[in-house]
C-alpha positions in Angstrom: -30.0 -22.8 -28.1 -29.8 -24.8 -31.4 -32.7 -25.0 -33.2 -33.1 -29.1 -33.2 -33.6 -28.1 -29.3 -35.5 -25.2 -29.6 -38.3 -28.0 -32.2 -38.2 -30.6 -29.5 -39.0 -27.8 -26.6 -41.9 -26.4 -28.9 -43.2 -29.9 -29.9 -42.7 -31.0 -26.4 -44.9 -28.2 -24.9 -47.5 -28.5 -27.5 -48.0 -31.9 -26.4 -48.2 -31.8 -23.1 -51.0 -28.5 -23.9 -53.1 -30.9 -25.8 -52.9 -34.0 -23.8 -54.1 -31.6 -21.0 -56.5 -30.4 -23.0 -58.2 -33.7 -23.3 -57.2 -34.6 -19.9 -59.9 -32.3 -18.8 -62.1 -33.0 -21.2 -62.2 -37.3 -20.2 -63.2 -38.3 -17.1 -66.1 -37.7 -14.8 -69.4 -39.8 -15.4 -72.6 -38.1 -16.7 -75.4 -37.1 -15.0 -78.6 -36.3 -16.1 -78.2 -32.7 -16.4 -75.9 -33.2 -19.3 -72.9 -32.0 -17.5 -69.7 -34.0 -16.4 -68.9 -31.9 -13.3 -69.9 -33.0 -10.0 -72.8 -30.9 -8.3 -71.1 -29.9 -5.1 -67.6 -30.0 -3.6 -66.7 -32.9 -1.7 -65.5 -32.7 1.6 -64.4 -35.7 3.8 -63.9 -35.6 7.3 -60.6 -34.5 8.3 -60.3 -37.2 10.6 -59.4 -39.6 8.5 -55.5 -41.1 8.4 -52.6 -39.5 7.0 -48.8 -40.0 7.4 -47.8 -39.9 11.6 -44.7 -38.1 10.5 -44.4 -34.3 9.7 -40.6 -34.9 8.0 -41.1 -34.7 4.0 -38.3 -36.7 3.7 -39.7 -39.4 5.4 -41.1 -42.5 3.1 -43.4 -44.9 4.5 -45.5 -48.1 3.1 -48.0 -46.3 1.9 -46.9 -42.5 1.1 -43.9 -41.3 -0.8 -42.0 -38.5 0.0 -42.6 -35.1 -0.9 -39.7 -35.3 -2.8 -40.4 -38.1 -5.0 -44.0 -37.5 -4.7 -43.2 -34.1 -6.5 -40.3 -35.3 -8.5 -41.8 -35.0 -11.8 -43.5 -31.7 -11.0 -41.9 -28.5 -12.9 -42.0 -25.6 -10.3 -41.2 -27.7 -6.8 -38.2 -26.0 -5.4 -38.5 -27.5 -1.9 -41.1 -26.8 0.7 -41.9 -23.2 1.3 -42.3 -22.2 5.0 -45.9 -21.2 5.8 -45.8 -22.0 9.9 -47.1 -18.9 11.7 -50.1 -18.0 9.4 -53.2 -19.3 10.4 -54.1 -18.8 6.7 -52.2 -19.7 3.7 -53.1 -19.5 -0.2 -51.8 -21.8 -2.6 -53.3 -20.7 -6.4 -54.2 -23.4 -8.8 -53.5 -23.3 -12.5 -50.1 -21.5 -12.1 -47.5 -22.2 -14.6 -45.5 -25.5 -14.8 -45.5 -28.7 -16.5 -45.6 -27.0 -20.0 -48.6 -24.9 -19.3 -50.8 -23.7 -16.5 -50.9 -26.9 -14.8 -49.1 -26.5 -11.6 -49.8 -25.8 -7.8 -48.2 -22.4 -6.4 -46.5 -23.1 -4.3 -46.0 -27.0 -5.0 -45.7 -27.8 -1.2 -46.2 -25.8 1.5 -45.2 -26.5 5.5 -48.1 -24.9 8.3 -48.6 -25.3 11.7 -51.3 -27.6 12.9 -55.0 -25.7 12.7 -54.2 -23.9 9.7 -56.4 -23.1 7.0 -55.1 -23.7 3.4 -57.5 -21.9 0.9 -56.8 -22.3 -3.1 -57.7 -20.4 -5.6 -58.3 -20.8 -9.1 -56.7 -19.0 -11.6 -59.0 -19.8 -14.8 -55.6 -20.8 -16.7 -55.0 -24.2 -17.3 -58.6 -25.9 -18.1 -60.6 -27.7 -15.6 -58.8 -28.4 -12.3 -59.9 -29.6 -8.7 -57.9 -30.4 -5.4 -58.2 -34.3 -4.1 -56.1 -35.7 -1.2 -54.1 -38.7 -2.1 -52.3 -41.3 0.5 -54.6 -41.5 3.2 -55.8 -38.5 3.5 -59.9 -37.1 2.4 -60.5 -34.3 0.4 -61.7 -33.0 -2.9 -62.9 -29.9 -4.8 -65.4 -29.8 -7.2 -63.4 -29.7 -10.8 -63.8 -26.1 -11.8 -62.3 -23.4 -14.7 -63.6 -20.9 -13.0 -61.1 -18.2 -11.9 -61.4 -16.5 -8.3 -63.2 -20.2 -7.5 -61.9 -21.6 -3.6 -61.6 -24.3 -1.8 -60.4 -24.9 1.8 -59.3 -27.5 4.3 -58.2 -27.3 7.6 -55.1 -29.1 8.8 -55.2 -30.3 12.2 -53.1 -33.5 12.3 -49.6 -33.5 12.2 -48.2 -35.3 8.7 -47.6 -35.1 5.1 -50.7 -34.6 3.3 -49.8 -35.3 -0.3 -53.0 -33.8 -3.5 -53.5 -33.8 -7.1 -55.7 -32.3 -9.4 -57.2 -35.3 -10.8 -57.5 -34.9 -14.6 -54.0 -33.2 -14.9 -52.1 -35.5 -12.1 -50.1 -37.8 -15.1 -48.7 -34.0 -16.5 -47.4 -33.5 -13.1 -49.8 -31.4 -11.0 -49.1 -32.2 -7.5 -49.4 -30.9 -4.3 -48.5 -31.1 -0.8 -48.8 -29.6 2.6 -46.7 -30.4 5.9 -48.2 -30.0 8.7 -45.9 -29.4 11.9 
């Protein structure tokens, strides 16, 4: 590795550690307590619409693909194959996008009625799980490691999730129900 590309790597990574940095430290609106985290997790009903189609690789008006959903997200290697657990963990602030701001796995493919738990890490800063596309549901935006959330999946279709203040570094999520 020449060192010209070794400096833009290092530059690169330090960065995309401070922009995340500040990412979690922006957003949110004040309450009276002082603080800038919400006081409870949101959770939305899980009735509300999502893609009719459980193929990833199918794009429609209003929901990319996994694959181009998750195209600019570090450690997505495909969708890993969950079906036949009734529970399945996916951690939170796992290594990708230059630093601890990556969903692991990225995307994950379950049977209908399963429960997908995450689980903070503590690495990475402040992070939370919202449903984008159509679909409803958030976390609260924790740092706390051994902190969960869960959601059960009981439509078929591609349910597509960020974490919120470090979604423009990359840190996407999805889960395919079958």
């Amino acid at each position: 590795m020449s060192i010209v590309h070794y400096r833009r790597t290092f530059v690169r990574s330090a960065c995309v550690a401070l922009v995340g940095s500040v990412a979690g430290c922006l957003g949110g609106d004040s309450s009276n307590d002082g603080t800038d985290q919400p006081d409870a997790t949101t959770e939305l009903p899980a009735t509300t619409a999502r893609s009719t189609t459980a193929d990833p690789g199918t794009e429609t008006a209003s929901q990319p693909t996994v694959e181009s959903f998750l195209s600019e997200t570090s450690n997505f290697d495909g969708v890993a194959d969950r079906t036949g657990s009734d529970a399945v963990v996916v951690d939170v602030g796992v290594e990708a996008n230059g630093a601890f701001y990556g969903f692991g796995p990225a995307a994950v493919r379950v049977d209908q009625g399963t429960t997908v738990t995450w689980t903070w890490t503590g690495q990475g800063s402040i992070h939370n799980v919202a449903a984008r596309h159509g679909a409803a549901f958030a976390s609260e935006q924790t740092s706390e490691e051994g902190h969960t959330f869960e959601h059960v999946f009981d439509e078929p279709g591609t349910v597509l999730y960020v974490c919120e203040p470090h979604e423009g570094l990359g840190m996407k999520g999805a889960v395919v129900v079958v």
